[in-house]
PATIRO-635161 format. One line per field, with one value per residue (C-alpha): residue number from 1; residue in three letters; y, x, z. Coordinates in Angstrom, 2 decimals. Each point is the difference from the previous one (the first is absolute). Example, Ala and Ser with C-alpha at 12.3 -4.5 7.8 and 13.67 -1.06 7.14 Angstrom:
! PATIRO-635161
i = 1,2
aa = Ala,Ser
v = -4.50,3.44
u = 12.30,1.37
w = 7.80,-0.66
! end
This chain:
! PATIRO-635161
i = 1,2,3,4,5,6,7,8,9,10,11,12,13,14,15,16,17,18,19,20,21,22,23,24,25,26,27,28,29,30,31,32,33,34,35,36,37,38,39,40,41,42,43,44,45,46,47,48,49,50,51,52,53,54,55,56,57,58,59,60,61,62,63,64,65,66,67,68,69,70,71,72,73,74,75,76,77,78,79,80,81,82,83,84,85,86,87,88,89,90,91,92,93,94,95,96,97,98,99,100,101,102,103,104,105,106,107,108,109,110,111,112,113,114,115,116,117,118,119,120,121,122,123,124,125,126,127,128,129,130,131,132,133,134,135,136,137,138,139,140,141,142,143,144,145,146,147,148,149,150,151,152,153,154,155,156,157,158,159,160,161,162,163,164,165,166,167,168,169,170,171,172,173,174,175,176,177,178,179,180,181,182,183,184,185,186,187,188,189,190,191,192,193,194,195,196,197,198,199,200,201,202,203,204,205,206,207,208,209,210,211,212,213,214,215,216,217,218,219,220,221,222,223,224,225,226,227,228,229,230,231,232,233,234,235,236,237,238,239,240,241,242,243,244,245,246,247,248,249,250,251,252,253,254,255,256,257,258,259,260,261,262,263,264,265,266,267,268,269,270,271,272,273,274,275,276,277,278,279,280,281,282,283,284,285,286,287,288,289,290,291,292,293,294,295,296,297,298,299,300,301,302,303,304,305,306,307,308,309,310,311,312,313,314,315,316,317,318,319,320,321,322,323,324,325,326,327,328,329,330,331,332,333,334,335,336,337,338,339,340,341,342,343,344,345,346,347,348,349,350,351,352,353,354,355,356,357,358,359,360,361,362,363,364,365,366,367,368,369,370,371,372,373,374,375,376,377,378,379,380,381,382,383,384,385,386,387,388,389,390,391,392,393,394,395,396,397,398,399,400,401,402,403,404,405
aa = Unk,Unk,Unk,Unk,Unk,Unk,Unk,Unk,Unk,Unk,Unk,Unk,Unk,Unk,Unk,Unk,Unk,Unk,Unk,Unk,Unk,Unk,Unk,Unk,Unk,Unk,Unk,Unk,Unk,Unk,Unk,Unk,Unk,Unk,Unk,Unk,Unk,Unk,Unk,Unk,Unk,Unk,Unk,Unk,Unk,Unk,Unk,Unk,Unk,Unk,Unk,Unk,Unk,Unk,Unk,Unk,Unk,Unk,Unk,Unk,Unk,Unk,Unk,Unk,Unk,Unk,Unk,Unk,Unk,Unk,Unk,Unk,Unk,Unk,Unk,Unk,Unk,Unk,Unk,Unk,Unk,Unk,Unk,Unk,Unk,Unk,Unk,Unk,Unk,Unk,Unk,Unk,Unk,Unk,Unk,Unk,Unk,Unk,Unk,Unk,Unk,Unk,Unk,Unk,Unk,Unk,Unk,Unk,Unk,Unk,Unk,Unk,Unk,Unk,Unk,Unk,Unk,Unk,Unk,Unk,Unk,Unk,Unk,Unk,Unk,Unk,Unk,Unk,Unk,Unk,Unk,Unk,Unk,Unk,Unk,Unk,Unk,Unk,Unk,Unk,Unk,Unk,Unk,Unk,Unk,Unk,Unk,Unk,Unk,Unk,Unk,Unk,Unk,Unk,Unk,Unk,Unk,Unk,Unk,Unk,Unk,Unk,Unk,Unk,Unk,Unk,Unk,Unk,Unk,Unk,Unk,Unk,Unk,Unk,Unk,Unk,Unk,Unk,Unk,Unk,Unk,Unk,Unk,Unk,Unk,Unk,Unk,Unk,Unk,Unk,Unk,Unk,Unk,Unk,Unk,Unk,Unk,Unk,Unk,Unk,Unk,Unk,Unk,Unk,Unk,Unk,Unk,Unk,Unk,Unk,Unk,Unk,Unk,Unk,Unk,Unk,Unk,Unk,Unk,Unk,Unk,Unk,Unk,Unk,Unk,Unk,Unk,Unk,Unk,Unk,Unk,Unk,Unk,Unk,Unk,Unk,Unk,Unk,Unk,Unk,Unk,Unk,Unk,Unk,Unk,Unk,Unk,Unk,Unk,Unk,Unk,Unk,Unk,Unk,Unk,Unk,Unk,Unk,Unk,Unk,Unk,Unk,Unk,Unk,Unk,Unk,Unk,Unk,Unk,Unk,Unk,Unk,Unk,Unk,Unk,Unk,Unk,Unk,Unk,Unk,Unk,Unk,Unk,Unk,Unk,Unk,Unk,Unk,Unk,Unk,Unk,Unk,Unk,Unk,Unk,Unk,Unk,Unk,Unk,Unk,Unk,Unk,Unk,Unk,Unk,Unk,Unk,Unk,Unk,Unk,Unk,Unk,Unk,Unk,Unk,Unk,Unk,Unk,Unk,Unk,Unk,Unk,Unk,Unk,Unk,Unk,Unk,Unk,Unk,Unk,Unk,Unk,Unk,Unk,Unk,Unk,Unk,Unk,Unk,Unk,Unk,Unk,Unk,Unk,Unk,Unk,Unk,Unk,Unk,Unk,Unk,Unk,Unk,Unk,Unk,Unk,Unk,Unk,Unk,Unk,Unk,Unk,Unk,Unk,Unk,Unk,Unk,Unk,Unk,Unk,Unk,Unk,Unk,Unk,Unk,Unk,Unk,Unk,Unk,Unk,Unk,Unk,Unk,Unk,Unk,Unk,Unk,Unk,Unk,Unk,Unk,Unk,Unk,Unk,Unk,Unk,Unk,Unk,Unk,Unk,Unk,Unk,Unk,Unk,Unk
v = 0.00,3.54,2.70,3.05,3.29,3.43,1.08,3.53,2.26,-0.72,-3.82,0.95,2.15,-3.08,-1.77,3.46,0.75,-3.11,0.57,3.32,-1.30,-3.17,2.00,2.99,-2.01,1.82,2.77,1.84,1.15,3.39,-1.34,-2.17,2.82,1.52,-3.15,-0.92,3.49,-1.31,2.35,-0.68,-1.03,-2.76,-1.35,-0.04,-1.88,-2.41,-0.59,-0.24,-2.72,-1.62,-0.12,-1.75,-2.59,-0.36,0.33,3.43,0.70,3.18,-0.15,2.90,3.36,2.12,3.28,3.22,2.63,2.89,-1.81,-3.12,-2.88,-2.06,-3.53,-2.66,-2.78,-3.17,-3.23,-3.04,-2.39,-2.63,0.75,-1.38,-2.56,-0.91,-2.96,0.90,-2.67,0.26,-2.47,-0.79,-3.15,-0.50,0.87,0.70,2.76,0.51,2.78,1.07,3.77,2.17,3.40,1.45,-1.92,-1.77,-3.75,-2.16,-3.46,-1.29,-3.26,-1.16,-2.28,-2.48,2.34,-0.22,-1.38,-2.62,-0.58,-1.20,3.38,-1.62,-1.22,3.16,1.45,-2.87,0.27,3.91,-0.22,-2.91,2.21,3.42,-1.96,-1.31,3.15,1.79,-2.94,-0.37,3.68,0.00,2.67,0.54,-1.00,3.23,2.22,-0.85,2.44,-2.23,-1.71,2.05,-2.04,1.51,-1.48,0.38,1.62,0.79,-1.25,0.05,1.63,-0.14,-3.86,0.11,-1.92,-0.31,0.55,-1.05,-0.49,-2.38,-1.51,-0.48,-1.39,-2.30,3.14,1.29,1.33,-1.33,2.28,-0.40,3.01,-1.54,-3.82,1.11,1.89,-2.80,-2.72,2.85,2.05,2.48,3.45,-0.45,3.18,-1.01,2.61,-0.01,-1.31,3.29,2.00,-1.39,0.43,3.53,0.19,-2.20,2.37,3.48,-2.25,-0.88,3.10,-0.19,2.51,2.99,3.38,-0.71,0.39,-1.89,-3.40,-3.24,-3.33,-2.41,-3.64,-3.16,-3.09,-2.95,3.38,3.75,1.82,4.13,1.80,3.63,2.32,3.35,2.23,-3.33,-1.50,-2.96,0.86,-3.72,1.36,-0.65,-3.58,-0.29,-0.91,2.64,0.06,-3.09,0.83,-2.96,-0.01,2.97,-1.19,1.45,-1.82,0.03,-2.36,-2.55,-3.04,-0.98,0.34,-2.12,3.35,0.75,2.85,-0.42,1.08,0.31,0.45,-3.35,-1.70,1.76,0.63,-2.14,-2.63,-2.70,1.03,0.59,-3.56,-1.66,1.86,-0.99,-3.66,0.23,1.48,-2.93,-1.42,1.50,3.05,-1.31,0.57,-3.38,0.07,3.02,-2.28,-1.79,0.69,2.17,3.44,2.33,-2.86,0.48,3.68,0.51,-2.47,1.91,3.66,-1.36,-1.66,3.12,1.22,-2.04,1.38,-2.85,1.71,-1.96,0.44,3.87,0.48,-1.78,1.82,3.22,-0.02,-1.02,2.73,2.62,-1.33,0.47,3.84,0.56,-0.93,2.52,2.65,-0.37,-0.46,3.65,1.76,-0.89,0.64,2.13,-1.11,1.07,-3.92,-3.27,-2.87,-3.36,-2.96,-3.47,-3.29,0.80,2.11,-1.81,-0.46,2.21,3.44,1.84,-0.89,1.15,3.42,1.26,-1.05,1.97,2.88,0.44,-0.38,2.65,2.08,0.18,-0.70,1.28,2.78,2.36,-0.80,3.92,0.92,-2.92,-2.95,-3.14,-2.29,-3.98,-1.58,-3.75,-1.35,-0.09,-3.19,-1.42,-3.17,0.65,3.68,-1.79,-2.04,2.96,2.05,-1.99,-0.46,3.89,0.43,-2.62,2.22,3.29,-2.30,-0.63,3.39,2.00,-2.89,1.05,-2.21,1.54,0.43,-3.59,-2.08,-3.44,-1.59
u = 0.00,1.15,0.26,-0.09,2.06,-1.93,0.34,1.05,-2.32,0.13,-0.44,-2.90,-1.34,0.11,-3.17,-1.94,0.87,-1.12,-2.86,-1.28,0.83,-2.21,-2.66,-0.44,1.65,0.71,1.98,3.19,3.07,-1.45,-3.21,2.22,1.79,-3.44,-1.17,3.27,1.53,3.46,2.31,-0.60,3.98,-1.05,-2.64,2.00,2.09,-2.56,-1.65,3.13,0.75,-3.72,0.88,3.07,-1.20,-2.89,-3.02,-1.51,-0.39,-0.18,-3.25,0.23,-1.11,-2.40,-1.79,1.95,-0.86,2.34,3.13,1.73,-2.46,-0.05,1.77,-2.71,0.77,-1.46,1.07,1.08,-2.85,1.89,3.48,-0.21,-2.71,-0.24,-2.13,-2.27,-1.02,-2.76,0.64,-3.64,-0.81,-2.78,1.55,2.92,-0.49,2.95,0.26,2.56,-0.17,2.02,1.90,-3.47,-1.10,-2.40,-1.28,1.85,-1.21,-1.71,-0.28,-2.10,1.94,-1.17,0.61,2.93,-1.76,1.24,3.07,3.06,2.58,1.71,-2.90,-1.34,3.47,0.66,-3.72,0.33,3.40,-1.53,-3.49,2.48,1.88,-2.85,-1.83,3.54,0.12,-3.65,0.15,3.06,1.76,3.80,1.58,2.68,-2.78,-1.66,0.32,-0.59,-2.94,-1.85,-2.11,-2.84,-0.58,-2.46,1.56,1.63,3.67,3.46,1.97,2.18,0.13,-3.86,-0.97,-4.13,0.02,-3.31,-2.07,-2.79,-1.22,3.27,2.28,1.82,2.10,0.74,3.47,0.56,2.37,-2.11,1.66,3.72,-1.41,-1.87,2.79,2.34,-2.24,-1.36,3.34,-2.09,0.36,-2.72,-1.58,-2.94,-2.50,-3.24,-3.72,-1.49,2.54,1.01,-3.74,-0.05,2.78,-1.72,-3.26,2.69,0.83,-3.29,-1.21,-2.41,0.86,-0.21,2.26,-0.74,3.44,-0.94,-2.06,-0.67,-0.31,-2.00,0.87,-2.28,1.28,0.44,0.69,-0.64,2.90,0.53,2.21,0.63,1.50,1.11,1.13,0.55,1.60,-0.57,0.25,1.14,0.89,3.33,0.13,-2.49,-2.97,-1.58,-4.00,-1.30,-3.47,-1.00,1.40,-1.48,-2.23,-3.83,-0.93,2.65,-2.10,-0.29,1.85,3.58,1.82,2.68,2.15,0.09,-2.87,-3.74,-3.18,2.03,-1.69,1.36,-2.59,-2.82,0.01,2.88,-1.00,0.61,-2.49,-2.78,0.50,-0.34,-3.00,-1.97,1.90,-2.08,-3.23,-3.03,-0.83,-2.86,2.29,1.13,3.50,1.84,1.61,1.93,2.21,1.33,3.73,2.49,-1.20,0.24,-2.57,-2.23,-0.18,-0.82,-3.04,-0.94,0.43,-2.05,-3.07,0.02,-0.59,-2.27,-1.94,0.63,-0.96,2.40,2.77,-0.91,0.40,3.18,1.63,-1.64,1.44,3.14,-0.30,-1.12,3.24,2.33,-1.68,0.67,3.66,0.10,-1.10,2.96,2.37,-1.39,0.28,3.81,0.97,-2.34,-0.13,-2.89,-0.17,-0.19,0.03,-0.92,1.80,0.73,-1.60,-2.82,-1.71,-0.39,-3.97,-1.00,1.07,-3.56,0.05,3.09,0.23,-3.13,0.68,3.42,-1.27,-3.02,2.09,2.94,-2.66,-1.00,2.48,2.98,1.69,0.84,-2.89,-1.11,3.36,-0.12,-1.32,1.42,-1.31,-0.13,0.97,-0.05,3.93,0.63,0.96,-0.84,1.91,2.91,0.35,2.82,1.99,0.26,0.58,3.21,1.05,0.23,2.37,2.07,0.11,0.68,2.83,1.82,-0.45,1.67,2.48,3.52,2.58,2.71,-2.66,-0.78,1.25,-0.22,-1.79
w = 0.00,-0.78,2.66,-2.23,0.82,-0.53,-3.82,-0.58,-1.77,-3.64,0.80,2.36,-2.92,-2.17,0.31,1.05,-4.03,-1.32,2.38,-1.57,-3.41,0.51,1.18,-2.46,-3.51,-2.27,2.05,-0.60,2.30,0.03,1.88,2.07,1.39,0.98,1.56,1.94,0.81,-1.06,-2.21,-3.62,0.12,2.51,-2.25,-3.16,1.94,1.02,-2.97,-2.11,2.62,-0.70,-3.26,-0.21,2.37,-2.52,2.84,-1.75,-3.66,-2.30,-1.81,-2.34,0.79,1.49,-1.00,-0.13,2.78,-2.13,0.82,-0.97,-0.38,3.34,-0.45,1.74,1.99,0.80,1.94,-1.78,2.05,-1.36,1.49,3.49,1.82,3.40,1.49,3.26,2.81,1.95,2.71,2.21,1.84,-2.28,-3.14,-1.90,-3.24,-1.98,-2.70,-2.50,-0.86,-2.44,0.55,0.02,2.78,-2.58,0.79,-3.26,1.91,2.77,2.46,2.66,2.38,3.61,3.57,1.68,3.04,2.05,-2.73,1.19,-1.22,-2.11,-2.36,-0.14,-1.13,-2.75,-0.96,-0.41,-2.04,-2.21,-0.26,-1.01,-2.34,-1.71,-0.49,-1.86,-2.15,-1.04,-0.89,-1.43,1.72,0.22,3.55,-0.55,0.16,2.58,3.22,2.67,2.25,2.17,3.03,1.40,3.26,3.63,2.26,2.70,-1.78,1.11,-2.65,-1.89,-0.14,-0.11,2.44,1.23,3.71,2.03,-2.90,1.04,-2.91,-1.44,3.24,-2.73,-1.10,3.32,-0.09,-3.52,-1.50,-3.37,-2.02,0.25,-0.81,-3.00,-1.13,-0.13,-1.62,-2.62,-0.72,-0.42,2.98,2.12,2.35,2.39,1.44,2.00,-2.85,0.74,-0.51,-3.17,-1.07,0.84,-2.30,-2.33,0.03,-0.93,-3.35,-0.65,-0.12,3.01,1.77,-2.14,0.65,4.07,1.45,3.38,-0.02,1.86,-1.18,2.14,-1.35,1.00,-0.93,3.54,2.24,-0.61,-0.47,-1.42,-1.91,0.03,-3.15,0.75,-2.86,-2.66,3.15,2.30,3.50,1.58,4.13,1.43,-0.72,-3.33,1.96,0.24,-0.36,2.02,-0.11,0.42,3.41,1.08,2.93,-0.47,3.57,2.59,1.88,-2.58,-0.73,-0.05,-3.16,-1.10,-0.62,3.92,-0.37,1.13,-2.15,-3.50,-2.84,-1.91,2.39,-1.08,-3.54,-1.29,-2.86,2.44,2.59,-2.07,-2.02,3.27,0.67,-2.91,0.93,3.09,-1.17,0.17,-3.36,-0.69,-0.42,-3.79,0.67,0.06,-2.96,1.79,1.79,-3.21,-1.39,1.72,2.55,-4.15,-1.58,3.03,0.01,-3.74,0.46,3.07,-1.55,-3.34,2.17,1.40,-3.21,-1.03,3.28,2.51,3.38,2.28,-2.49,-0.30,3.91,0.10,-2.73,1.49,3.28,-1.10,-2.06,3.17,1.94,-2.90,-0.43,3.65,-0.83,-2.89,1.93,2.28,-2.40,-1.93,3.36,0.50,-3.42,-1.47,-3.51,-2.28,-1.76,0.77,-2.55,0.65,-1.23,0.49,-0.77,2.91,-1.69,-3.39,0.18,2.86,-0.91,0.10,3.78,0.84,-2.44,1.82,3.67,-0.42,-1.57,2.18,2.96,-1.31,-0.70,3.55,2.04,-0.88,2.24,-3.42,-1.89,0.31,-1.67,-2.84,-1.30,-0.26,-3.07,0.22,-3.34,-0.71,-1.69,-3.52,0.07,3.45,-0.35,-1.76,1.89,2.63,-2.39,-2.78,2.80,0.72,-3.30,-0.16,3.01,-1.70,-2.89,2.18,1.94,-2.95,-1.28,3.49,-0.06,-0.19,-0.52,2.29,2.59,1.02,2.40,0.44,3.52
! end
């Protein structure tokens, strides 16, 4: 594993130029200069440097203003790919993704739950290495692996730390193991902050500088994006909503806290609940296949109008607004997106128990409004996510500034 050095400026500046230029395409150094508030000697540097490493083109010209025609640039997509990992207990997504940050290919893969370590890393570097090959893509430009993971981790080996449903890869240093049996650089961050950086390169999230992601797949996890940047704490766990406690007189959690929100609204909790709900209720066939299975059948019979499946997707829904509220207050963001497997068939439910609840509840809602917006893409969100910070990795990285563990 890599333990990077701080870049100096013009590396930093790197990927913030091929940010700008992915966003607005076609654009030109003089509108990079505006954007970035470097010198324009700085960005003829830059791009001249683009250039020659082949990741941005010149695509001709644009309309005169009075003065010499602007020369416009665009990234070559095509240059560099980077494979993201979204590693849950009941599934696996994998997704390759181009300088862009657009999907190229796809896979669906078993949880990592209950695995011995090892499996999972041979079956992840067999999975990787037959998604390059069925799409044909060139191993020497590929950026890396990025791992999107539940938190809390132990970096920079990437190790899970008191994650209950996924014990097997306690203290499982899981960046450095894939890294060897992929040869491939590997970087491992927290699933919802990855998908928070997986919503800014969708497109989700608009021209709104600060944002939360709330991501539902076995636990409930956020992400939080400050000025096109992830905000990850002191040790990259930052944003545990999940183990925010809404009753500190409730039960015992397995993360040492009492009341948290994971045992009221996580996936888990409410598949058990429609488990235990009498027959007559209609909802046995919510207990088949793994805890993602059972919550898609119980978000579409609620649907389809099924009462007992509406009230248990409903005050899941309640206790995972309460959460949001909280997690507005202390960072005072004016979006939230969710993502994550969870909310595959039941978005209606949540979108308006969130919004209803921002809407009344929160401490600056006289000053603004804070909007509720469903992902782009809410399974792949976490694994493109990751794929992205692979790409922005390899993009800071300079040579002279890494250091071996």
């Amino acid at each position: 594993m890599m333990i990077k050095a701080k870049a100096p400026l013009r590396q930093d500046s790197r990927s913030r130029v091929l940010d700008i230029i992915r966003a607005t395409e076609p654009t030109s150094r003089i509108e990079l200069v505006r954007e970035t508030s470097l010198t324009p000697a700085s960005i003829t540097h830059l791009v001249r440097d683009l250039l020659a490493e082949n990741l941005v083109r010149e695509v001709g010209q644009g309309e005169s203003t009075g003065g010499k025609p602007r020369t416009l640039l665009r990234l070559n997509h095509d240059s560099m790919t980077a494979i993201g990992i979204q590693l849950g207990a009941a599934s696996v997504g994998i997704v390759a993704t181009n300088l862009a940050g657009n999907i190229v290919g796809r896979q669906i893969l078993q949880g990592a739950k209950d695995l011995d370590p090892q499996v999972i890393v041979t079956f992840l570097a067999q999975a990787v290495a037959d998604l390059i090959d069925n799409l044909g893509l060139d191993r020497a430009t590929i950026a890396g692996i990025g791992v999107a993971m539940p938190g809390p981790l132990d970096m920079p080996g990437g190790a899970l730390r008191n994650v209950a449903y996924l014990k097997n890869l306690s203290g499982f240093a899981m960046a450095d193991e894939l890294e060897v049996a992929t040869g491939l650089p590997v970087i491992v961050d927290n699933d919802a902050t990855a998908a928070a950086v997986g919503e800014y390169w969708l497109g989700t999230t608009g021209g709104h500088p600060a944002y939360a992601t709330v991501y539902l797949a076995t636990g409930i996890g956020s992400g939080l994006m400050v000025n096109r940047r992830p905000y990850r704490g002191s040790s990259s766990n930052a944003g545990e909503i999940g183990h925010i406690s809404i009753d500190f007189r409730g039960p015992d959690c397995p993360c040492g806290n009492r009341g948290c929100l994971e045992l009221f609204a996580a996936p888990p909790v409410l598949v058990e609940k429609a488990r235990l709900a009498p027959a007559s209720a209609g909802l046995a066939e919510v207990a088949l296949g793994n805890v993602e299975d059972g919550m898609s059948r119980l978000g579409i019979l609620a649907a389809r109008g099924n009462a007992a499946a509406m009230n248990i997707i409903r005050e899941g829904a309640e206790s995972l607004a309460c959460g949001i509220v909280t997690l507005v207050n202390l960072f005072d963001v004016d979006m939230v997106v969710l993502a994550g497997p969870g909310f595959s068939s039941c978005a209606a439910f949540y979108l308006k128990e969130a919004q209803q609840a921002l809407d009344s509840r929160t401490l600056a809602r006289g000053v603004h409004t804070v909007s509720v917006v469903m992902s782009a893409s809410p399974r792949d969100a976490a694994a493109l996510g990751a794929a992205t910070l692979a790409l922005q990795d390899k993009l800071d990285r300079k040579p002279s500034g890494e250091l071996k563990k």
